[in-house]
C-alpha positions in Angstrom: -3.0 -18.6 -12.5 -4.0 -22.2 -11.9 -4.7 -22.9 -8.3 -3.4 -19.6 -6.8 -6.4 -18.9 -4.2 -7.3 -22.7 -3.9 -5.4 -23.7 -0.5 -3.5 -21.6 2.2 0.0 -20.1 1.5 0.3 -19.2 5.4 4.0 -21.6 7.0 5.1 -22.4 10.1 8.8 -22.8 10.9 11.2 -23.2 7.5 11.9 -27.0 6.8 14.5 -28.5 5.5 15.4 -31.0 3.4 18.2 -33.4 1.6 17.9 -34.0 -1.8 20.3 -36.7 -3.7 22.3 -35.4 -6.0 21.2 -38.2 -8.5 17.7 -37.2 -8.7 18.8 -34.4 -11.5 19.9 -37.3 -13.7 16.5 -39.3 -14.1 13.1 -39.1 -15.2 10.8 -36.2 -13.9 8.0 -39.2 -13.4 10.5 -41.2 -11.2 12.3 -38.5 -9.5 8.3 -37.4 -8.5 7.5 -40.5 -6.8 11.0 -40.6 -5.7 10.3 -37.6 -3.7 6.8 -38.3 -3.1 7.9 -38.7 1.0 9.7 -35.5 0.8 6.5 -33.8 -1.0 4.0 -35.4 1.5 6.7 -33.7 4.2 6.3 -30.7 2.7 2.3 -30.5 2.3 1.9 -31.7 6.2 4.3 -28.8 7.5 3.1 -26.2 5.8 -0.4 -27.7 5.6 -1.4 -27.9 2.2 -4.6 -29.3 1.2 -5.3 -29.1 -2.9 -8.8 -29.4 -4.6 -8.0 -32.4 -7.1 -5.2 -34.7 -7.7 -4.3 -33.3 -10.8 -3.6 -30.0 -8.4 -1.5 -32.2 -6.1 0.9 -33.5 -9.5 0.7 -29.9 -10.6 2.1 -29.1 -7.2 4.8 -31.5 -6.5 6.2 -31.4 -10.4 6.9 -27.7 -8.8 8.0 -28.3 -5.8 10.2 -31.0 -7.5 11.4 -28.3 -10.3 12.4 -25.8 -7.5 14.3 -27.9 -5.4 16.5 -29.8 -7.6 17.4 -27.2 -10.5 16.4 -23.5 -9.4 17.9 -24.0 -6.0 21.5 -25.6 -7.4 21.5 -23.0 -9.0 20.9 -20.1 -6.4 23.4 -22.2 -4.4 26.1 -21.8 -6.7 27.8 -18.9 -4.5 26.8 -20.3 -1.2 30.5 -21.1 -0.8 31.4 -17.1 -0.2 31.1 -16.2 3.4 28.0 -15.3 4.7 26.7 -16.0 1.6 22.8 -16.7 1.4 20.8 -19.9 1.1 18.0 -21.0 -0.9 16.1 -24.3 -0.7 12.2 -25.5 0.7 10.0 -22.8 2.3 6.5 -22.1 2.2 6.5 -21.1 -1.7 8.2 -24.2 -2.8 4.9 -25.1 -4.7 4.4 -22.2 -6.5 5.6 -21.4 -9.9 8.0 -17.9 -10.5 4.9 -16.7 -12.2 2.4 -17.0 -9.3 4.8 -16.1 -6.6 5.6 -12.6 -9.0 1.8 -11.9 -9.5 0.6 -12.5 -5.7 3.5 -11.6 -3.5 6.1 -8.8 -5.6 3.1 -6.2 -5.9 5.7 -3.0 -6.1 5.9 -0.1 -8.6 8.6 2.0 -8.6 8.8 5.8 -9.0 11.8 7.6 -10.3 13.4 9.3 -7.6 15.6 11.9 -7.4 19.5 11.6 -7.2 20.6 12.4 -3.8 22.2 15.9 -3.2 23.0 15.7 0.5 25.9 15.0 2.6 27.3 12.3 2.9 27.2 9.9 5.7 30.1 10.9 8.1 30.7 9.2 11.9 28.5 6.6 11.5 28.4 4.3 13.9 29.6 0.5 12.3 26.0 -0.9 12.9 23.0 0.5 13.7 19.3 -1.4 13.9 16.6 0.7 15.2 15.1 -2.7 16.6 17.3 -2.0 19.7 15.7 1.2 20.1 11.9 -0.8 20.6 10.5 1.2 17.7 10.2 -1.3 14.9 6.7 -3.2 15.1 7.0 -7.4 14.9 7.0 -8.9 11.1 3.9 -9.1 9.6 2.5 -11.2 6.7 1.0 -10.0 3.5 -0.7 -13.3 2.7 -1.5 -13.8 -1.0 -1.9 -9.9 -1.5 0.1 -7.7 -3.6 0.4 -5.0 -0.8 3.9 -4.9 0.3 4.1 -1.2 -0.8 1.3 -0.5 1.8 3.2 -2.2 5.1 6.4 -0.3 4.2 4.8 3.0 4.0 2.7 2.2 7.2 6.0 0.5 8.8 8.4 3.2 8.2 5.2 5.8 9.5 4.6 3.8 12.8 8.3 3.6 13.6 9.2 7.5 13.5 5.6 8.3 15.5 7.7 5.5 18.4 11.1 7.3 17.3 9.1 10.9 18.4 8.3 9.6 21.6 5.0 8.0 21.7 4.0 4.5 21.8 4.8 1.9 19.4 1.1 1.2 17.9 0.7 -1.0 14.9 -1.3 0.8 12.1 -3.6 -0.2 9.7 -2.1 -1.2 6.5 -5.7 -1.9 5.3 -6.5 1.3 5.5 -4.1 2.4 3.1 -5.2 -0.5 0.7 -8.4 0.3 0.7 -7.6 4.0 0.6 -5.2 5.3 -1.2 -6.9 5.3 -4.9 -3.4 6.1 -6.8 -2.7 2.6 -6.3 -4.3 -0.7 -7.1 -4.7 -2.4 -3.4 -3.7 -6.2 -3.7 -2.9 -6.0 -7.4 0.2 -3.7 -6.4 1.5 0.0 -5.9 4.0 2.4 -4.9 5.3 3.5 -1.9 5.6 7.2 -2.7 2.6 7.6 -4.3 0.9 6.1 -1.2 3.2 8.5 0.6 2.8 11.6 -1.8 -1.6 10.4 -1.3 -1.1 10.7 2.9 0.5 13.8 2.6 -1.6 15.7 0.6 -5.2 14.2 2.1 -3.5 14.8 5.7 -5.7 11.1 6.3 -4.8 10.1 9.7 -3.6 6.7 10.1 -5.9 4.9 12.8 -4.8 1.7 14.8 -4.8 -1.7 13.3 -7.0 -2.8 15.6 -9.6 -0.5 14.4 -9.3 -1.1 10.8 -8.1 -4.5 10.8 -5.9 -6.2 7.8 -7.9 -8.6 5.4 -5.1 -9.5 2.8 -8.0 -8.2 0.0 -8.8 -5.1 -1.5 -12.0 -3.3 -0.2 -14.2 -0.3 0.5 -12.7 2.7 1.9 -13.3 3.2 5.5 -13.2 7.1 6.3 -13.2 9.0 9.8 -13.5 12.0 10.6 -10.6 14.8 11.0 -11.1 14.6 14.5 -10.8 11.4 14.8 -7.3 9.7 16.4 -4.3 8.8 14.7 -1.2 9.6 12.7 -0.8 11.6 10.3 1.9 12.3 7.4 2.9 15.6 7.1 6.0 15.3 4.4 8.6 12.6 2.9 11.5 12.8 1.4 12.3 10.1 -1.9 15.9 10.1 -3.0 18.0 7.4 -5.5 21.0 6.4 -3.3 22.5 4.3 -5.8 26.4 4.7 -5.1 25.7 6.6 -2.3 24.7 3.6 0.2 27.0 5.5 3.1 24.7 8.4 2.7 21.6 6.0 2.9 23.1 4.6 5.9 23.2 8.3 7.4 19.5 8.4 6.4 18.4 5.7 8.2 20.3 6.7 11.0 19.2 10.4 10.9 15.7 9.8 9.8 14.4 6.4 10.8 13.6 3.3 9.0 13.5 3.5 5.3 10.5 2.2 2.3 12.6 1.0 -0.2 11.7 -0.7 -3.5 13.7 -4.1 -4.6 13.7 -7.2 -7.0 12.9 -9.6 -4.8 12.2 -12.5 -7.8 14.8 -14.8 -5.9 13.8 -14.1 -2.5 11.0 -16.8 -3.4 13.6 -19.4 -2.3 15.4 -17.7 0.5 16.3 -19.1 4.3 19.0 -16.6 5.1 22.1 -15.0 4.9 23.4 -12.4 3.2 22.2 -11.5 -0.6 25.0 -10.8 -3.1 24.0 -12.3 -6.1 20.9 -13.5 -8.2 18.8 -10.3 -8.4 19.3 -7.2 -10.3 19.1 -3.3 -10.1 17.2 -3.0 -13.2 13.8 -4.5 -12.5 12.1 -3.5 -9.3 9.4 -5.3 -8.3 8.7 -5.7 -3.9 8.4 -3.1 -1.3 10.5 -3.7 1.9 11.8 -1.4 5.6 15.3 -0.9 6.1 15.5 -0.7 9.9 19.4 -1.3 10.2 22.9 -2.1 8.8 26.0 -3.8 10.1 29.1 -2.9 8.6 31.2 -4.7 11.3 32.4 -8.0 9.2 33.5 -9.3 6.4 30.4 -8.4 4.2 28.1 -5.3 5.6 24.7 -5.7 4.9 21.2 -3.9 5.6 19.4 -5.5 7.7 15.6 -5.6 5.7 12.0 -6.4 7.5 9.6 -7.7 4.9 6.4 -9.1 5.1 6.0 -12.5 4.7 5.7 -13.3 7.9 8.3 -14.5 10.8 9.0 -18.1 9.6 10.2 -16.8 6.1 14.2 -15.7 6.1 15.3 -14.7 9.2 12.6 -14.6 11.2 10.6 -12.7 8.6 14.3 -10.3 7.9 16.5 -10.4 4.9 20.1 -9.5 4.6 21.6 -7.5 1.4 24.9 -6.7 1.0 26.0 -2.6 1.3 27.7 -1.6 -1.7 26.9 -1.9 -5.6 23.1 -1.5 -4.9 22.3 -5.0 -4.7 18.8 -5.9 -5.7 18.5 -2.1 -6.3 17.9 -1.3 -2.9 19.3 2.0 -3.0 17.1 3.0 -5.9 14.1 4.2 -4.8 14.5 4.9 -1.1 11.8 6.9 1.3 12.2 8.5 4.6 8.6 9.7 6.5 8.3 13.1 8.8 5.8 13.6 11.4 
């Protein structure tokens, strides 16, 4: 991966740009110089700095790649209400390839058809945001650990659901930790579940064991030390049951759920409908809400790529026909 740890991935606010239709039709040396005030736009916003200047060509023949061909192509439904939109954010200079290998870190694990009832005077939306139990976004950095701030998101959010504080945990610690897994270079979230059950490890504050966005030596306390610990989870495939996921969330808190997230690399917002399948799974996310009040319902999906990605560091995916298999693998934590 050429150039993956060499400069800072982190973005400030999502810029956008207009790009003439008539730059598909020429040369890729023109349409780069072309765009070279667009590029230089780009690498001052989100304050790039590359090693070489073969690194800066490598970088803008991508940035120019995405935004003129991948995202016409994302943008081919944007025409359906509510629809989402892709253009320039903070990956626009990374190839698919890199963005899969540092940022989609997930495994899934087969889960379980669900049995239960099914979701019945649900209230038309729900987001457990309005309830103050739902910690800010966070951001991941170039680290494959997504499956280690869903577990620790959906963890802290039923410990504020039971009535104590909302406290941020460490999501290092469960990097560092939880050996089923591989840290930075991926996981699962209910293995990493399945590992905090059965140890009965206590998750300590964040401020204690604070996130370095690399995999490291485990820290261990003692049993008497502070913090929160799993006790049980459940892990259920809701695929055509979404209504009974919905009663889930409602029921249980917010949800670690497992998604292909390939196209999210060129998201700004909306709602996701098309361009990412059931079949390949791939990013860990929290589900912390739906809204079935409009036109389209949607699940309203924290992930962790910070608050300037999406909307405000959210992303929306339609309810019904398990878009971007989000109703696959889904897990619920008990205190």
């Amino acid at each position: 991966m050429r150039g993956c740890h060499r400069y800072s991935v982190g973005a400030l606010t999502v810029l956008t740009l207009v790009f003439p239709s008539c730059c598909q039709n020429v040369s890729t040396e023109e349409t780069l110089t072309d765009s070279a005030v667009d590029f230089h736009s780009f690498r001052e916003h989100f304050h790039r700095k590359y090693d070489v200047n073969s690194e800066e060509f490598h970088r803008r023949h991508l940035y120019y790649q995405n935004s003129t061909r991948r995202h016409a192509y994302l943008n081919k439904f944007s025409s359906t209400p509510h629809s989402a939109n892709y253009g320039i954010n903070k990956f626009s200079d990374l190839s698919q390839k890199e963005f899969r290998d540092l940022y989609l870190g997930a495994s899934a694990d087969r889960a379980p058809r669900f049995s239960g009832l099914k979701g019945e005077g649900l209230p038309a939306k729900f987001d457990w945001r309005d309830k103050a139990v739902v910690a800010p976004v966070q951001d991941q950095q170039a680290c494959g650990s997504c499956w280690a701030f869903s577990v620790v998101g959906a963890t802290q959010s039923v410990h504020a659901i039971g009535g104590s504080p909302l406290a941020q945990l460490s999501v290092q610690q469960v990097v560092d930790c939880s050996f089923q897994n591989k840290g930075c270079s991926g996981g699962s979230p209910v293995r990493a579940l399945d590992w905090l059950k059965r140890t009965r490890v206590k998750l300590v504050p964040q401020t204690e064991y604070p996130y370095k966005a690399r995999t490291g030596i485990c820290h261990f306390f003692s049993q008497s030390h502070g913090g929160v610990a799993v006790k049980n989870f459940t892990a259920h495939d809701f695929s055509g049951q979404e209504e009974a996921m919905m009663g889930q969330l409602v029921e249980r808190g917010p949800l670690a759920a497992i998604v292909d997230a390939v196209s999210w690399q060129d998201y700004l917002g909306g709602i996701i409908q098309h361009h990412c399948s059931s079949q390949w799974s791939n990013h860990a996310v929290l589900v912390v809400g739906y809204n079935t009040d409009g036109d389209i319902p949607y699940w309203i999906v924290q992930n962790s790529w910070g608050s300037t990605w999406g909307n405000e560091g959210y992303v929306y995916i339609r309810i019904g026909g398990n878009v971007c298999g989000i109703a696959d693998s889904v897990a619920a934590v008990l205190l």
